[in-house]
C-alpha positions as CSV (number, residue, x, y, z in Angstrom):
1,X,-42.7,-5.1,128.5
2,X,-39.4,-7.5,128.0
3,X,-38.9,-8.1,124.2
4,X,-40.2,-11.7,123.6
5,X,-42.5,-11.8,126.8
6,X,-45.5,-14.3,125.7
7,X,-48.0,-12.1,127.8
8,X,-49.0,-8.7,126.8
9,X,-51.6,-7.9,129.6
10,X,-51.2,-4.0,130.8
11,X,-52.4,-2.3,133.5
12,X,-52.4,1.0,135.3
13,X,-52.3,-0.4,138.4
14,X,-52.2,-3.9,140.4
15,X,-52.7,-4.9,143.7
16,X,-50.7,-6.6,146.1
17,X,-52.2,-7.5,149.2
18,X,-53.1,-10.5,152.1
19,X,-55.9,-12.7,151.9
20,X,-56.9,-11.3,155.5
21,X,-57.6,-7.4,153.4
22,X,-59.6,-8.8,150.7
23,X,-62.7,-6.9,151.6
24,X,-61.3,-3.8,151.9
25,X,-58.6,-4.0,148.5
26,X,-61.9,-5.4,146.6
27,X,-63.6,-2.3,147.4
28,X,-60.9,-0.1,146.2
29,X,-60.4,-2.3,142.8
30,X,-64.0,-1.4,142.6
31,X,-63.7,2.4,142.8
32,X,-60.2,2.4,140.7
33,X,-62.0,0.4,138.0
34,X,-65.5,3.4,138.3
35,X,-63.0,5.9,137.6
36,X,-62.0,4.6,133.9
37,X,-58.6,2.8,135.4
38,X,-57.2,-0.8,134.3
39,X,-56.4,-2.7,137.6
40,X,-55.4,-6.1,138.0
41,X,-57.3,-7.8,141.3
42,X,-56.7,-11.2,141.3
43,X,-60.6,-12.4,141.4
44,X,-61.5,-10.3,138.7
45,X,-64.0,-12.3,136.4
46,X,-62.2,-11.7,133.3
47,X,-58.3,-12.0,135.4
48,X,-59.6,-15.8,136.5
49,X,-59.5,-17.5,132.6
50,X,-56.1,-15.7,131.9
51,X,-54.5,-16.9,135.6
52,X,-55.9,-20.4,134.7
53,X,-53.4,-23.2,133.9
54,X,-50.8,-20.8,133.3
55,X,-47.3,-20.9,135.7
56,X,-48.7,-18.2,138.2
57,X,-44.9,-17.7,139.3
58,X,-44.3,-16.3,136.1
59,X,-47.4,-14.6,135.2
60,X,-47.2,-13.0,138.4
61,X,-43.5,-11.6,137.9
62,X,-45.2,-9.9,134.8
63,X,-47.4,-8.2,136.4
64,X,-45.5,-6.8,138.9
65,X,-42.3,-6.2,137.4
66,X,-43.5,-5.2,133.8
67,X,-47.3,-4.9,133.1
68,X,-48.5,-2.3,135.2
69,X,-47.7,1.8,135.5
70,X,-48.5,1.4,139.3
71,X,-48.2,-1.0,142.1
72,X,-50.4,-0.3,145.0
73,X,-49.4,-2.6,147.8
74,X,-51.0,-3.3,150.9
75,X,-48.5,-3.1,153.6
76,X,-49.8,-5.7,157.0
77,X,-48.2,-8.2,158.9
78,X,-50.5,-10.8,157.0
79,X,-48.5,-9.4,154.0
80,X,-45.4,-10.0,155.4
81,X,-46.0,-13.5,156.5
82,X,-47.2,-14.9,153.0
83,X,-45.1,-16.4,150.0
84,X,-47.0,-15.2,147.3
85,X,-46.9,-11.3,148.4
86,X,-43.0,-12.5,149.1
87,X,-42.8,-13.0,145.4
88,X,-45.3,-9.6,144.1
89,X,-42.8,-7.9,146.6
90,X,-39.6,-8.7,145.4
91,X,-40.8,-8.1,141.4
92,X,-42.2,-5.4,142.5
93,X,-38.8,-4.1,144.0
94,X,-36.8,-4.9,140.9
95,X,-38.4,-2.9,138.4
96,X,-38.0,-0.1,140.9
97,X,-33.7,-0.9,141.6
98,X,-34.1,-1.2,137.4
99,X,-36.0,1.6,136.6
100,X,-36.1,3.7,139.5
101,X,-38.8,5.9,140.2
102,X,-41.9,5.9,142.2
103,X,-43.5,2.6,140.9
104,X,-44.3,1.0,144.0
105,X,-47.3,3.0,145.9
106,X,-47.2,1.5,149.5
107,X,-49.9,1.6,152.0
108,X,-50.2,0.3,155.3
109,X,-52.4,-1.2,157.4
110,X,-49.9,-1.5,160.4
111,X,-46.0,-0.8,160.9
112,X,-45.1,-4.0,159.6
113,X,-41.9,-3.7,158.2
114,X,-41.3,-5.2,154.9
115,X,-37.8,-6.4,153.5
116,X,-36.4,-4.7,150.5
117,X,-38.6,-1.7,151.1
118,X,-36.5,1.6,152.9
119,X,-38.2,3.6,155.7
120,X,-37.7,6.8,153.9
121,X,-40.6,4.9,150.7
122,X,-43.4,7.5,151.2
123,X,-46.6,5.3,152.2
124,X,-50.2,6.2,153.1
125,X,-51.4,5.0,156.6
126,X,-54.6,3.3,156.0
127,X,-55.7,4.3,159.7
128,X,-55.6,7.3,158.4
129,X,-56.8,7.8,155.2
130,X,-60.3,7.0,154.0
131,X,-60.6,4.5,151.2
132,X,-61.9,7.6,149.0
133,X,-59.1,9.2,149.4
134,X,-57.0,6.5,148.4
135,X,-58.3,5.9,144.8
136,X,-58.4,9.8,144.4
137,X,-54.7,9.6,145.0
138,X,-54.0,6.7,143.1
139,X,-56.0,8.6,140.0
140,X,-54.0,11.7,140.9
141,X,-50.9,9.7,140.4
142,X,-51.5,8.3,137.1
143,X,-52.1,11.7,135.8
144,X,-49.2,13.1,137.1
């Protein structure tokens, strides 16, 4: 967390995704928060007081640059299209030029390509891999 940073929500993972996959991310926020994890989904009951009134640009860069150990995002063209996934992205992106690492978790829905992000990122293809098998990797991950 930066030194003076006036939020000190952590998490072991967030979520960056569309709109358009809501149904399917909120099922896996579901599953990741069964299997003991802290995940920030944006329509959590106890996320919605601590997002109100506050300057979401900057919350948001918290999140995704600082607060988490993980970000899983959800790679679509509806992803690539929005501003607000624009902004997760690119915080997202500098904490892995700062840091380095294997921070960012992408997985795809489609071959959309995404600025910022290199080809040879490893990424799960949704088509491919059942939602199941996408929290047991995620858990996998944090243990490693």
């Amino acid at each position: 967390m930066a030194e003076g940073s006036q939020f000190t929500d952590t998490y072991d993972v967030c979520l960056s995704f569309a709109g358009e996959q809501r149904d399917y991310v909120e099922l896996i926020a579901k599953d990741l928060k069964a299997a003991g994890l802290e995940v920030f989904y944006d329509q959590d009951e106890d996320i919605a007081p601590k997002l109100w009134g506050r300057d979401l640009g900057e919350y948001l860069d918290y999140i995704y640059r600082q607060a988490s150990r993980f970000c899983l995002m959800f790679i679509s063209t509806d992803y690539a299209a929005k501003e607000w996934t624009k902004h997760e992205r690119r915080s997202a992106l500098a904490r892995v030029i700062a840091e380095g690492g294997d921070y960012l978790l992408p997985a795809r829905f489609d071959d959309t390509e995404l600025p910022g992000l290199r080809p040879t990122t490893g990424y799960l293809d949704l088509r491919e891999v059942a939602p199941n098998t996408l929290v047991e990797y995620v858990v996998k991950k944090l243990q490693i």
